[in-house]
Jmol script that loads the backbone (N, CA, C; Angstrom):
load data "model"
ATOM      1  N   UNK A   1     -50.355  -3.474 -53.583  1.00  0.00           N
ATOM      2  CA  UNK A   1     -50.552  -2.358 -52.692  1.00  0.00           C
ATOM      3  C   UNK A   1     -51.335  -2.784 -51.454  1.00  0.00           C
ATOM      4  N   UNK A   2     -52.388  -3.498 -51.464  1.00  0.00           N
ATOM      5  CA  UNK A   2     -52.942  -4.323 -50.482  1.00  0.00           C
ATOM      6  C   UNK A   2     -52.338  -4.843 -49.335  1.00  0.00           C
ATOM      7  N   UNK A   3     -51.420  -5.552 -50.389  1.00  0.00           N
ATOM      8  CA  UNK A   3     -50.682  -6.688 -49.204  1.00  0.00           C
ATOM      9  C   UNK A   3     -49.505  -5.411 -48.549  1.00  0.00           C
ATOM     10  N   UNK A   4     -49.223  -4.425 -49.068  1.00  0.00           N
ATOM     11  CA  UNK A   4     -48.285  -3.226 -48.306  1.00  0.00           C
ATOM     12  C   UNK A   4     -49.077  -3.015 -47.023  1.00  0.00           C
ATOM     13  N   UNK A   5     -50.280  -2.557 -47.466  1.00  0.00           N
ATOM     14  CA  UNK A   5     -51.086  -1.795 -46.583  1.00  0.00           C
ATOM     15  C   UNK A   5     -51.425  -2.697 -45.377  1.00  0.00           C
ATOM     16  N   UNK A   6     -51.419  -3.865 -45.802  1.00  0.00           N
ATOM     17  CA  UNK A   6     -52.076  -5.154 -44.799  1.00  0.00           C
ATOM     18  C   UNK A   6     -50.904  -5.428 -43.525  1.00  0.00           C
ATOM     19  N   UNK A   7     -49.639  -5.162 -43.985  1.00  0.00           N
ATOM     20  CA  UNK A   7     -48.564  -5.882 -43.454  1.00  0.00           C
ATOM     21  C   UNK A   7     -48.168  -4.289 -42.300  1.00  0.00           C
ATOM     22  N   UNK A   8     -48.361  -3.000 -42.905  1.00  0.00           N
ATOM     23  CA  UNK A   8     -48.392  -2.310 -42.207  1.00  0.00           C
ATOM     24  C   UNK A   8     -48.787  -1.899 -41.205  1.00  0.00           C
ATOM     25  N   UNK A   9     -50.548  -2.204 -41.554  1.00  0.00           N
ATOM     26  CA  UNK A   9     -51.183  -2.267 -40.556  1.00  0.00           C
ATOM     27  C   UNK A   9     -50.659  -3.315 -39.346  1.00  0.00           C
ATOM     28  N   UNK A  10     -50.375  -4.644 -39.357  1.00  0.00           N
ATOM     29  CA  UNK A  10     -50.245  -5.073 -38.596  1.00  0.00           C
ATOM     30  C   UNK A  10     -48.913  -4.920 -37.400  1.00  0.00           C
ATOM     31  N   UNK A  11     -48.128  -4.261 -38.629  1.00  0.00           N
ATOM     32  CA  UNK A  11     -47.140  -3.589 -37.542  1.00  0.00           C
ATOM     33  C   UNK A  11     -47.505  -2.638 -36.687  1.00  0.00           C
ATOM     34  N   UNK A  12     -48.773  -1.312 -37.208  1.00  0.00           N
ATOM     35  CA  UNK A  12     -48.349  -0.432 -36.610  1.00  0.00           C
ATOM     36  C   UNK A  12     -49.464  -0.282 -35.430  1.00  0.00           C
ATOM     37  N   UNK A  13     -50.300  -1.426 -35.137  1.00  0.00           N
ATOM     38  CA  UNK A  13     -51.657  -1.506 -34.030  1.00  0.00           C
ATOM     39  C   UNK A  13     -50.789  -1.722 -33.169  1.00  0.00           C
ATOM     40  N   UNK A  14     -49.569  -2.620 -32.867  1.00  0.00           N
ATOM     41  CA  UNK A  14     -48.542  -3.227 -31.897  1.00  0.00           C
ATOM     42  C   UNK A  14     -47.892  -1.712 -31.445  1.00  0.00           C
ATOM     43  N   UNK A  15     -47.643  -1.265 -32.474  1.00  0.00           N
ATOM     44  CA  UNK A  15     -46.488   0.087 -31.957  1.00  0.00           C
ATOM     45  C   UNK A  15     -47.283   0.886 -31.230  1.00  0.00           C
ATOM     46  N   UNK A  16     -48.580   1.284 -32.001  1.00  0.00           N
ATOM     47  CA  UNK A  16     -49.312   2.106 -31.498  1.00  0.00           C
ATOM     48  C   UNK A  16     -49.785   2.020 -29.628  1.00  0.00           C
ATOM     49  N   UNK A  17     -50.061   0.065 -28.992  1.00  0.00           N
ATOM     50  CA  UNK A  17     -50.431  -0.171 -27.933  1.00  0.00           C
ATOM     51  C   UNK A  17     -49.192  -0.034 -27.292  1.00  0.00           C
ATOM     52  N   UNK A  18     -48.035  -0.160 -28.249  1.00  0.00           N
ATOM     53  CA  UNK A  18     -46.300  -0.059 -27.076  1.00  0.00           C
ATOM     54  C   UNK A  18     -46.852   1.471 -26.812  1.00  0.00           C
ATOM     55  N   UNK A  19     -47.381   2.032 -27.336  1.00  0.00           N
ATOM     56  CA  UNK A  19     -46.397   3.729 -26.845  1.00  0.00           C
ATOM     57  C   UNK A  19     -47.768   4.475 -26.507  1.00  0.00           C
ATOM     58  N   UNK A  20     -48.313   3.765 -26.090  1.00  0.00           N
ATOM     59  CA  UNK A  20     -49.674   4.312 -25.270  1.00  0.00           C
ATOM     60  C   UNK A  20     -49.544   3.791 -23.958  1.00  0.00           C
ATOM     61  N   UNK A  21     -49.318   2.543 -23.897  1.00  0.00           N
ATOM     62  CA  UNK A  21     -48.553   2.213 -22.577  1.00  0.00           C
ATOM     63  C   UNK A  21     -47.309   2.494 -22.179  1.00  0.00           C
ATOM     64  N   UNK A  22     -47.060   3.259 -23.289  1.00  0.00           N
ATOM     65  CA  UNK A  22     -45.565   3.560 -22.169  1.00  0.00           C
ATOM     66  C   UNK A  22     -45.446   5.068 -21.845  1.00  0.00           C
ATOM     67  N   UNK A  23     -46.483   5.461 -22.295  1.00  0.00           N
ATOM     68  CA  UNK A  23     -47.047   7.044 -22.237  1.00  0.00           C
ATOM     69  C   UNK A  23     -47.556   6.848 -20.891  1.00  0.00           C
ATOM     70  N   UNK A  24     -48.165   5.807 -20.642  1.00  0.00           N
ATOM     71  CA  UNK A  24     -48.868   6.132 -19.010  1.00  0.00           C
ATOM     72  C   UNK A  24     -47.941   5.771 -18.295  1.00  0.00           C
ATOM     73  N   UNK A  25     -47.227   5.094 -18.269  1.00  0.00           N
ATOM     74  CA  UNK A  25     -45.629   4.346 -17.339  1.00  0.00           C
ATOM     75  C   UNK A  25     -45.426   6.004 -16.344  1.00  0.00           C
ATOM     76  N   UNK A  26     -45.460   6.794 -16.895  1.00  0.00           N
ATOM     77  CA  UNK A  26     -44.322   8.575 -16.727  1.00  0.00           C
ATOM     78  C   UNK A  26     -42.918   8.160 -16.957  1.00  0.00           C
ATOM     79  N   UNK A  27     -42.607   7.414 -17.478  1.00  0.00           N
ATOM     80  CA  UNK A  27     -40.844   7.051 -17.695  1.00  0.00           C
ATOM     81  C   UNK A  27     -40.756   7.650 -18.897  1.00  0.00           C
ATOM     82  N   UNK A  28     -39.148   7.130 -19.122  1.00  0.00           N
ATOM     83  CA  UNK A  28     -38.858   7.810 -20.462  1.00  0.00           C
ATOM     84  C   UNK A  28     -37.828   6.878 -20.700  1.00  0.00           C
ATOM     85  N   UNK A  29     -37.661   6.696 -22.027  1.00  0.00           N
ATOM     86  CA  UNK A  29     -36.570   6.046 -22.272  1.00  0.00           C
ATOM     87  C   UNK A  29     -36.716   4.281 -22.524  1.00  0.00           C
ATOM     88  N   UNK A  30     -35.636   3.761 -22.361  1.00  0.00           N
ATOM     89  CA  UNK A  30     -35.477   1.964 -22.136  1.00  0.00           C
ATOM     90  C   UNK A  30     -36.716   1.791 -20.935  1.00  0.00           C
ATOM     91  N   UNK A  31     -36.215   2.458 -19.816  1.00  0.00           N
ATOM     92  CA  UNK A  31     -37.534   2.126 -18.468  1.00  0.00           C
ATOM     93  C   UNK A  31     -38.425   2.285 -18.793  1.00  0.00           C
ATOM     94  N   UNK A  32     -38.941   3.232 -20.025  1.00  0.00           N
ATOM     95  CA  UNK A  32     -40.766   3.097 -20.320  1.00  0.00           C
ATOM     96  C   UNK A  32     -41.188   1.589 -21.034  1.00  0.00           C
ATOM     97  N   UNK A  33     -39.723   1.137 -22.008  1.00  0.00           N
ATOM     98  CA  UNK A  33     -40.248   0.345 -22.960  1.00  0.00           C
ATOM     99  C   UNK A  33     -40.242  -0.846 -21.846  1.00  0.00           C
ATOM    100  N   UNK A  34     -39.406  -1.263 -20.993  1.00  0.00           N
ATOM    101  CA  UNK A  34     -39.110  -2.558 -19.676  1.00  0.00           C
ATOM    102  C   UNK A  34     -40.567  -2.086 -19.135  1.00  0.00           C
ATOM    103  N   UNK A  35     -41.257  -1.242 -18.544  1.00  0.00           N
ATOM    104  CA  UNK A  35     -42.124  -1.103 -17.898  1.00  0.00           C
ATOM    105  C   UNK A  35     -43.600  -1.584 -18.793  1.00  0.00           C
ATOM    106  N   UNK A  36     -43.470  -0.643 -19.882  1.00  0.00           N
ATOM    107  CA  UNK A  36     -44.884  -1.014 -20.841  1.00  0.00           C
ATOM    108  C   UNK A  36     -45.035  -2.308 -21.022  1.00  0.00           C
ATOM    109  N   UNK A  37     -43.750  -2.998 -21.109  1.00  0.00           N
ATOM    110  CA  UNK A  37     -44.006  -4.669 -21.786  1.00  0.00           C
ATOM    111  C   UNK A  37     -44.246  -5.106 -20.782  1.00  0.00           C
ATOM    112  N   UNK A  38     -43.783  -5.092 -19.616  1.00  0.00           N
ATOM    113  CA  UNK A  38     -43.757  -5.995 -18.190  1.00  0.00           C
ATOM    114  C   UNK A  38     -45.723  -5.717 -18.451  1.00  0.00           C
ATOM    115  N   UNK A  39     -46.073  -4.612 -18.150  1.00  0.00           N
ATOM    116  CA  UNK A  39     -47.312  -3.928 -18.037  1.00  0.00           C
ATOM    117  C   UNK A  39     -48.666  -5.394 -18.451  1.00  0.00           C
ATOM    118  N   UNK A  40     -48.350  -4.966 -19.802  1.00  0.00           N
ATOM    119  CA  UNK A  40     -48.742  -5.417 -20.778  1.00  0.00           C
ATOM    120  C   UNK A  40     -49.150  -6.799 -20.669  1.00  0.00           C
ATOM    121  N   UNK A  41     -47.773  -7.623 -20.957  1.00  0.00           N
ATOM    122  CA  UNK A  41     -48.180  -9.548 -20.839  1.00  0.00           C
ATOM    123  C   UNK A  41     -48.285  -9.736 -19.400  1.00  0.00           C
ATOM    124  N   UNK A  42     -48.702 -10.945 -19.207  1.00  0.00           N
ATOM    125  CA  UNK A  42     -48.580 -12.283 -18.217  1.00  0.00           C
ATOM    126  C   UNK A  42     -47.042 -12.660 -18.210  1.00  0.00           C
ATOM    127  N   UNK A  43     -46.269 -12.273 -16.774  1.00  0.00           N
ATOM    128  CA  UNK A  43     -45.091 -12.818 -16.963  1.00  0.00           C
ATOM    129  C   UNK A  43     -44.325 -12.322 -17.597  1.00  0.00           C
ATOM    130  N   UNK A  44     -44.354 -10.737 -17.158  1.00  0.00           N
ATOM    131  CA  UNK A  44     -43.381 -10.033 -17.592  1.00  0.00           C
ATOM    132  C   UNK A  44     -43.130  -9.399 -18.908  1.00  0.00           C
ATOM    133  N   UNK A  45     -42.057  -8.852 -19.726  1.00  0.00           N
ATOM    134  CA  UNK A  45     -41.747  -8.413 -20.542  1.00  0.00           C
ATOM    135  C   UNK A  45     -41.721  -9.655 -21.753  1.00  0.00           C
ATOM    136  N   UNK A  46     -41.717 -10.859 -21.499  1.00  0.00           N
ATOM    137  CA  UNK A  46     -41.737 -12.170 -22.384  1.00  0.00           C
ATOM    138  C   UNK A  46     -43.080 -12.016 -22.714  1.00  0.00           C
ATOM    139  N   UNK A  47     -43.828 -11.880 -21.673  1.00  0.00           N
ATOM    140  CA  UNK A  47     -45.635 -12.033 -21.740  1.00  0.00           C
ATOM    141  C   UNK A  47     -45.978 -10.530 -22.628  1.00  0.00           C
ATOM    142  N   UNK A  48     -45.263  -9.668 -22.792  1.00  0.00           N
ATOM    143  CA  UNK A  48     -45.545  -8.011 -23.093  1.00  0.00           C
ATOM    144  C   UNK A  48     -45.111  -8.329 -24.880  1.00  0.00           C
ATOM    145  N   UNK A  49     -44.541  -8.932 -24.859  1.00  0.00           N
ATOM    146  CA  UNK A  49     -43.806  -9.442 -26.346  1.00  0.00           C
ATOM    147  C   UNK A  49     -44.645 -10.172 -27.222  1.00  0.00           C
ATOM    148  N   UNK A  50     -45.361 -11.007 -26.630  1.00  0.00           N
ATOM    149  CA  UNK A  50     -45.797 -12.323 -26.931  1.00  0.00           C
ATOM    150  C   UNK A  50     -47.316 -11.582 -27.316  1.00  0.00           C
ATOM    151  N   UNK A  51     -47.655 -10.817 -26.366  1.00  0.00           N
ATOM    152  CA  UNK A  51     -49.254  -9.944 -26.914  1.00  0.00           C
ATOM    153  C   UNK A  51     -48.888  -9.146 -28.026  1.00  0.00           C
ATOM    154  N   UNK A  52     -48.034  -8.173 -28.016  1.00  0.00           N
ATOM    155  CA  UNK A  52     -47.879  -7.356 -29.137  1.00  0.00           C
ATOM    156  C   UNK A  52     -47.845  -8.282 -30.472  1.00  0.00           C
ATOM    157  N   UNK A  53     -47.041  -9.279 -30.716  1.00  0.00           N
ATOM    158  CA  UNK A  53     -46.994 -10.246 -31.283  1.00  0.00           C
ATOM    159  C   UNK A  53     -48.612 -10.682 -31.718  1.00  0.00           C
ATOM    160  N   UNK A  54     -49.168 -11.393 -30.881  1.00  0.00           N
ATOM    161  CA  UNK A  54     -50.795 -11.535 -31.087  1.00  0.00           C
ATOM    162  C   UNK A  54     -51.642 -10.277 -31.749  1.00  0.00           C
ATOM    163  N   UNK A  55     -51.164  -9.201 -30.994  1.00  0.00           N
ATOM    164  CA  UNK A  55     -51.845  -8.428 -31.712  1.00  0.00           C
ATOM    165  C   UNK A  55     -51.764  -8.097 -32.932  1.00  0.00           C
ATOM    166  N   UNK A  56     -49.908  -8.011 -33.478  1.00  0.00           N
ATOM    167  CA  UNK A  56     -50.161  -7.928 -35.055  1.00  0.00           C
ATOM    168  C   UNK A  56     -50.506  -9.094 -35.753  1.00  0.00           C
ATOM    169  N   UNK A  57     -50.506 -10.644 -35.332  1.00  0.00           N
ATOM    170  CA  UNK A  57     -51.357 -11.081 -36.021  1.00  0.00           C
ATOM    171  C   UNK A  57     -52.703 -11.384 -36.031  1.00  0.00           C
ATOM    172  N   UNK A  58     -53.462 -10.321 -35.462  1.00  0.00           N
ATOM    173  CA  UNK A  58     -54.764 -10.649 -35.219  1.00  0.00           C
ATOM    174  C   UNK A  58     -55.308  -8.859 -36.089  1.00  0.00           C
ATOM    175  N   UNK A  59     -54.243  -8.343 -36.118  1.00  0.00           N
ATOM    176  CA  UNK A  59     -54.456  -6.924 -37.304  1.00  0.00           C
ATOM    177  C   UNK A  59     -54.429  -7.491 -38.238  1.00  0.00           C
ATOM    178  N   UNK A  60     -53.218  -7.963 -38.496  1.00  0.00           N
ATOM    179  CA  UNK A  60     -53.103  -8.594 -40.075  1.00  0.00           C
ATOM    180  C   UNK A  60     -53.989  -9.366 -40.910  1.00  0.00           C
ATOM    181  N   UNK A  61     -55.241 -10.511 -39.523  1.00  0.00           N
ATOM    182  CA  UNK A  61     -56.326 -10.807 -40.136  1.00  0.00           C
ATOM    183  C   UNK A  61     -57.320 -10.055 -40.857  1.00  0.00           C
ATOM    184  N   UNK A  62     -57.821  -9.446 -39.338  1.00  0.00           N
ATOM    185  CA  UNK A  62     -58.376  -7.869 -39.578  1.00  0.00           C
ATOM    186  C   UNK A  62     -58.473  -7.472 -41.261  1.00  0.00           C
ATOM    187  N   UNK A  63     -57.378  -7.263 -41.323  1.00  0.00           N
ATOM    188  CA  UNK A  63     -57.305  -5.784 -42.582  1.00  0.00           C
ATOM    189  C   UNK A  63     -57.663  -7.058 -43.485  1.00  0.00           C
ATOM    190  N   UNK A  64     -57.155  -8.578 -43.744  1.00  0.00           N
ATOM    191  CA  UNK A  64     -56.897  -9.285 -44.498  1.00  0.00           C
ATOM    192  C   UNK A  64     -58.498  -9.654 -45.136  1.00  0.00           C
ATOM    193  N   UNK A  65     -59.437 -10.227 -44.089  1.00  0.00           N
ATOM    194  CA  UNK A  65     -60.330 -10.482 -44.266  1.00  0.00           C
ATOM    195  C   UNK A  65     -61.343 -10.337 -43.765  1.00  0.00           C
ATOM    196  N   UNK A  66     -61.528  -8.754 -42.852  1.00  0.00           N
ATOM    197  CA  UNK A  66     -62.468  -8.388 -42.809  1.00  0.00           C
ATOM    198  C   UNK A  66     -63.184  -8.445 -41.198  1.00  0.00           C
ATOM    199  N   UNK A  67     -63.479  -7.899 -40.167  1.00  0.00           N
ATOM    200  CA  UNK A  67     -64.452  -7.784 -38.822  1.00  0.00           C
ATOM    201  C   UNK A  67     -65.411  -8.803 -39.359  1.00  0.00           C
ATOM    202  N   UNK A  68     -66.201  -8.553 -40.068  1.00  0.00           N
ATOM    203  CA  UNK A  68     -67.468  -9.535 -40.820  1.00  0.00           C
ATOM    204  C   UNK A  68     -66.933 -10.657 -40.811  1.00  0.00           C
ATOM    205  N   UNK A  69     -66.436 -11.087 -41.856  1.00  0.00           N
ATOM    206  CA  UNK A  69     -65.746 -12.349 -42.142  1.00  0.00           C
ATOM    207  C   UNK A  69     -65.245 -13.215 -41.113  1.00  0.00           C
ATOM    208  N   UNK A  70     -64.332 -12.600 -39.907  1.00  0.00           N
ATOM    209  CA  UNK A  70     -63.797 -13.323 -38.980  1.00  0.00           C
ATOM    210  C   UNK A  70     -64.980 -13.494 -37.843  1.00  0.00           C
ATOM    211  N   UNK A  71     -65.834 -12.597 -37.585  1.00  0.00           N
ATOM    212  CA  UNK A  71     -66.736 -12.642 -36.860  1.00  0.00           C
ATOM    213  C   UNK A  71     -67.697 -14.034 -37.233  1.00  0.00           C
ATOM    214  N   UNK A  72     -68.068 -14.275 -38.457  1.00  0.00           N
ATOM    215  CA  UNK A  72     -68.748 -15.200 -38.756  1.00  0.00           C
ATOM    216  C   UNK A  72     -68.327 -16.657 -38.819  1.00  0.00           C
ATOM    217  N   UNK A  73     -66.968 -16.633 -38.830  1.00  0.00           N
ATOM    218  CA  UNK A  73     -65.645 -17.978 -38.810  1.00  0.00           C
ATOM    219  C   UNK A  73     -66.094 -18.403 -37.630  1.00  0.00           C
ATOM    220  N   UNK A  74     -65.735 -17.262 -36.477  1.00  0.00           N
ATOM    221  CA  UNK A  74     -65.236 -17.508 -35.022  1.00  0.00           C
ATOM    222  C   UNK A  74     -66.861 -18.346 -34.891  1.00  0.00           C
ATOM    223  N   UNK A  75     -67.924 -17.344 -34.815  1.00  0.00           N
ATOM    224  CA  UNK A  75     -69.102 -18.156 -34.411  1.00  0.00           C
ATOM    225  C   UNK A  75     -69.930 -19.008 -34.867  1.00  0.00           C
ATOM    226  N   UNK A  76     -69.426 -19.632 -36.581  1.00  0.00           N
ATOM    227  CA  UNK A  76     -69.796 -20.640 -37.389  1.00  0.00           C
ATOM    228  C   UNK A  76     -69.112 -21.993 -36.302  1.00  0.00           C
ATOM    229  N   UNK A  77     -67.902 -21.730 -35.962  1.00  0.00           N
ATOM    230  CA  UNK A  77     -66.990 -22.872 -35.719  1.00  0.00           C
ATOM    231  C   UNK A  77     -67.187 -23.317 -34.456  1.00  0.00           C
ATOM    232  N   UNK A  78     -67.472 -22.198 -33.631  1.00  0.00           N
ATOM    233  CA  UNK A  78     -68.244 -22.364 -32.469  1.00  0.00           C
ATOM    234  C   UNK A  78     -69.091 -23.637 -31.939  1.00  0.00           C
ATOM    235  N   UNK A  79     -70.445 -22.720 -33.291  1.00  0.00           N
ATOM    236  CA  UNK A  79     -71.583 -23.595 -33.264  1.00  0.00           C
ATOM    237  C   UNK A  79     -71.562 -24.939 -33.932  1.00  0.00           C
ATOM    238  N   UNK A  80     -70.409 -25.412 -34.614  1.00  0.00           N
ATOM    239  CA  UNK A  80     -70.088 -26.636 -34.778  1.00  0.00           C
ATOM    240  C   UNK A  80     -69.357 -27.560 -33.577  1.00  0.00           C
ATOM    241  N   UNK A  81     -68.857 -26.774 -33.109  1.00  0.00           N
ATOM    242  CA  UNK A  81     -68.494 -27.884 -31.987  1.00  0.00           C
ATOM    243  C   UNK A  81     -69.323 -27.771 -30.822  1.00  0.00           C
ATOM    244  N   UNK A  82     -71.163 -27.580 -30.549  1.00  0.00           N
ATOM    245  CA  UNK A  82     -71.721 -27.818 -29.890  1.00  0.00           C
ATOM    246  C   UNK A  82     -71.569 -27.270 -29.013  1.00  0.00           C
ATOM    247  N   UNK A  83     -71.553 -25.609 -28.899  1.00  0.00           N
ATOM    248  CA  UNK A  83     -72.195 -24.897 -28.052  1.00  0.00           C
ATOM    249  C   UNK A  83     -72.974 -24.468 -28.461  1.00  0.00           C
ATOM    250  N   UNK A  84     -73.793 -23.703 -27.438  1.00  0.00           N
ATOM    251  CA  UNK A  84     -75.612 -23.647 -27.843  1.00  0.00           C
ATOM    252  C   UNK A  84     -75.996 -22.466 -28.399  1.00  0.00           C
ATOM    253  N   UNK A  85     -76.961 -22.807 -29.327  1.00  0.00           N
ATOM    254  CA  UNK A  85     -77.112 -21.402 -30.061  1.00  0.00           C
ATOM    255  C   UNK A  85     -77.618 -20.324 -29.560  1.00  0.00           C
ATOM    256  N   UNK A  86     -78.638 -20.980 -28.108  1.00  0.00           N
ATOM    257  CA  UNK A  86     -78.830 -19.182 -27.317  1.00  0.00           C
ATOM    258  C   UNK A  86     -77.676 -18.926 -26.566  1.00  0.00           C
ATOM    259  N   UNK A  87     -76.511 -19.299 -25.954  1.00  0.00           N
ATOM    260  CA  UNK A  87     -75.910 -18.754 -25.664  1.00  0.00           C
ATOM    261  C   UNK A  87     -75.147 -17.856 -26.545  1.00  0.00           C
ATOM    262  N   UNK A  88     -74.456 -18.119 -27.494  1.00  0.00           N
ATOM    263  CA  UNK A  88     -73.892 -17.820 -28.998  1.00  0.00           C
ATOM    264  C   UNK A  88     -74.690 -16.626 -29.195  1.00  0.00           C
ATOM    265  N   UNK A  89     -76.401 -16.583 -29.228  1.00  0.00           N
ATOM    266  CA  UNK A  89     -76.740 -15.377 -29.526  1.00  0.00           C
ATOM    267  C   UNK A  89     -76.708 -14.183 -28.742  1.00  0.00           C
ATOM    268  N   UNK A  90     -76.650 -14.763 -27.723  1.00  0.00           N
ATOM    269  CA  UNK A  90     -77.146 -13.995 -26.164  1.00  0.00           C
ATOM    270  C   UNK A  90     -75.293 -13.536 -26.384  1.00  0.00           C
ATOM    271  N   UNK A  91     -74.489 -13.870 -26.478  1.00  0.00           N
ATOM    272  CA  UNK A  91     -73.021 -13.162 -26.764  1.00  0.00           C
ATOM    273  C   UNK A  91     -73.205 -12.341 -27.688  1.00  0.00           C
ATOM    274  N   UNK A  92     -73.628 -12.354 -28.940  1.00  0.00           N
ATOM    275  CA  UNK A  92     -73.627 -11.608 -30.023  1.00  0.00           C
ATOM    276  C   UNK A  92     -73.790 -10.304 -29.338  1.00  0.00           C
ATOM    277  N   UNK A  93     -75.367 -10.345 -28.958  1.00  0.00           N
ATOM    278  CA  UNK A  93     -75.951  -9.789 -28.394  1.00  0.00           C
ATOM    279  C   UNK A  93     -74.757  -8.546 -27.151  1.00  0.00           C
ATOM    280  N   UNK A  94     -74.231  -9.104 -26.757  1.00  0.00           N
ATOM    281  CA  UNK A  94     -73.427  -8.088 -25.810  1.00  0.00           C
ATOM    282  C   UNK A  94     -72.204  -7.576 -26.553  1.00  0.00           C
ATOM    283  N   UNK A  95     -71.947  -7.721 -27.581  1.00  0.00           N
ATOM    284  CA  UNK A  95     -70.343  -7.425 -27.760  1.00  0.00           C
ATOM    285  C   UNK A  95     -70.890  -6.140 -28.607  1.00  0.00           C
ATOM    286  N   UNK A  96     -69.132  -5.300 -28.546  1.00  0.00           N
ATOM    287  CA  UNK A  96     -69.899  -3.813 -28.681  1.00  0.00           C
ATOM    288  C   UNK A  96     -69.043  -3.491 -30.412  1.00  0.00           C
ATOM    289  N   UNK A  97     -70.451  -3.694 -31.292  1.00  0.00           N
ATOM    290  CA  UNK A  97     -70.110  -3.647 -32.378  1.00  0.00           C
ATOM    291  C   UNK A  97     -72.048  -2.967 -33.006  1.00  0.00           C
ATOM    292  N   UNK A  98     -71.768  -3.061 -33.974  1.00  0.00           N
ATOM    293  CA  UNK A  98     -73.004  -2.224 -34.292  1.00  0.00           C
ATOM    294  C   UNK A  98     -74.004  -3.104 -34.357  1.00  0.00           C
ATOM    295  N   UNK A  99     -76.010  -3.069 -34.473  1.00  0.00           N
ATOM    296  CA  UNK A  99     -77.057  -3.728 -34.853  1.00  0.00           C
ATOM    297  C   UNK A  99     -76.821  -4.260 -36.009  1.00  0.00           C
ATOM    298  N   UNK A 100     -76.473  -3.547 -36.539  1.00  0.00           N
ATOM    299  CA  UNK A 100     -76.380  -4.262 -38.522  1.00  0.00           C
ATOM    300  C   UNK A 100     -75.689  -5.636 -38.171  1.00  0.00           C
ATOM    301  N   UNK A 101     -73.834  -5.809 -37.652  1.00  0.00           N
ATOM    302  CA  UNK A 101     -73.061  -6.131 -37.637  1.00  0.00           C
ATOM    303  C   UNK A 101     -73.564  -7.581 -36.716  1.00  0.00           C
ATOM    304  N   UNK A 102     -74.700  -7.219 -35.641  1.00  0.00           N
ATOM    305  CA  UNK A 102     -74.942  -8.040 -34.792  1.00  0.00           C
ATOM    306  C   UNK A 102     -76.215  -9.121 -35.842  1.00  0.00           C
ATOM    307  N   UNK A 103     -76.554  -8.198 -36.166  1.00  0.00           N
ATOM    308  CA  UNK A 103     -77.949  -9.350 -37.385  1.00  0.00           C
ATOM    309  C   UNK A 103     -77.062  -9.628 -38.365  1.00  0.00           C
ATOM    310  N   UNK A 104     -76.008  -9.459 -38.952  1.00  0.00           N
ATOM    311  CA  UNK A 104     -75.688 -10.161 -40.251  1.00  0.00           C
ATOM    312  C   UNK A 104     -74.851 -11.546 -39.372  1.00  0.00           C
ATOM    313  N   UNK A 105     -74.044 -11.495 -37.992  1.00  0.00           N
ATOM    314  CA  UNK A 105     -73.701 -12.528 -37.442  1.00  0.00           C
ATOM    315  C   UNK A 105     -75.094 -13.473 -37.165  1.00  0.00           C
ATOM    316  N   UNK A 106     -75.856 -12.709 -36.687  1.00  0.00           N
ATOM    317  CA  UNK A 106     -77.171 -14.141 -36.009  1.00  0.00           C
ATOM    318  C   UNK A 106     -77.550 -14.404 -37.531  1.00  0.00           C
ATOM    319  N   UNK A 107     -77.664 -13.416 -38.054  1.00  0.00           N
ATOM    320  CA  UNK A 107     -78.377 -14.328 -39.518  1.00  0.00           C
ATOM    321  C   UNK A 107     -77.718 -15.723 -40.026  1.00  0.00           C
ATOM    322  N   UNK A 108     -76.178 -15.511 -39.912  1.00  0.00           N
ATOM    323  CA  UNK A 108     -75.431 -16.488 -40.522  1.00  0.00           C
ATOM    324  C   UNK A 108     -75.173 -17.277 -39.666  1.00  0.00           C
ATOM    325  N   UNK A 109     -75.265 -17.570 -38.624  1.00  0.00           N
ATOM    326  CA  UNK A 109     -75.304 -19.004 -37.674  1.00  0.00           C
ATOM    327  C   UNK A 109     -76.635 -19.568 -37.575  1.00  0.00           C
ATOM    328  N   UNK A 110     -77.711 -18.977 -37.646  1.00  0.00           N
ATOM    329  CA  UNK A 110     -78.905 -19.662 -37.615  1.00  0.00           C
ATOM    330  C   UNK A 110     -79.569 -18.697 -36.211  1.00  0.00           C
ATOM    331  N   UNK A 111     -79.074 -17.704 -36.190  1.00  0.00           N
ATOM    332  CA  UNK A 111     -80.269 -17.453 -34.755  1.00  0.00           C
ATOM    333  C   UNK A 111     -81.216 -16.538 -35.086  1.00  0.00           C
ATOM    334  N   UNK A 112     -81.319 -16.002 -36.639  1.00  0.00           N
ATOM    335  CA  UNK A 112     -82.419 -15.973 -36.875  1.00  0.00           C
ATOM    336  C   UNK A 112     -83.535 -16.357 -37.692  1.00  0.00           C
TER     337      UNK A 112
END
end "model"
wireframe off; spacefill off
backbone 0.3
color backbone group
């Protein structure tokens, strides 16, 4: 049931950003969906494809293993390849996620 729910999700964050952008287009039809994608990527409707794409696999992580979990990957791996840990914190620090969320990341890289 998991893996249903997981695979869904990642379809439906993509659908959801197609038809919010194509809600603002004012078109209707094929011209909203040519317009939203052009919108969307770098380079057109290829580039509009290629994000939606990213985006469901970056849901599919998401649901898979967690905001926490990937949050702590991204800035473990970071700080292994020698960028600096006040900068690293001083990022934490700005991204818009909750206090808790921001101390359980500095806790687990070392910035605190």
């Amino acid at each position: 049931m998991d893996e249903i729910v997981r695979k869904l999700a990642g379809i439906g964050l993509p659908a959801v950003v197609l038809l919010i952008t194509m809600a603002t287009t004012g078109l209707a039809g094929a011209a909203a969906i040519t317009a939203a994608l052009a919108m969307l990527g770098p380079g057109g409707m290829v580039g509009g494809i290629v994000l939606l794409g990213i985006i469901g696999l970056a849901s599919d992580a998401l649901t898979k293993y967690g905001l926490t979990a990937l949050l702590q990957g991204i800035y473990q791996e970071r700080k292994a390849k020698g960028e600096s840990l006040h900068n690293l914190c001083k990022e934490i620090d700005s991204l818009p996620i909750t206090k808790e969320l921001k101390l359980i990341i500095k806790e687990y890289i070392g910035c605190i």
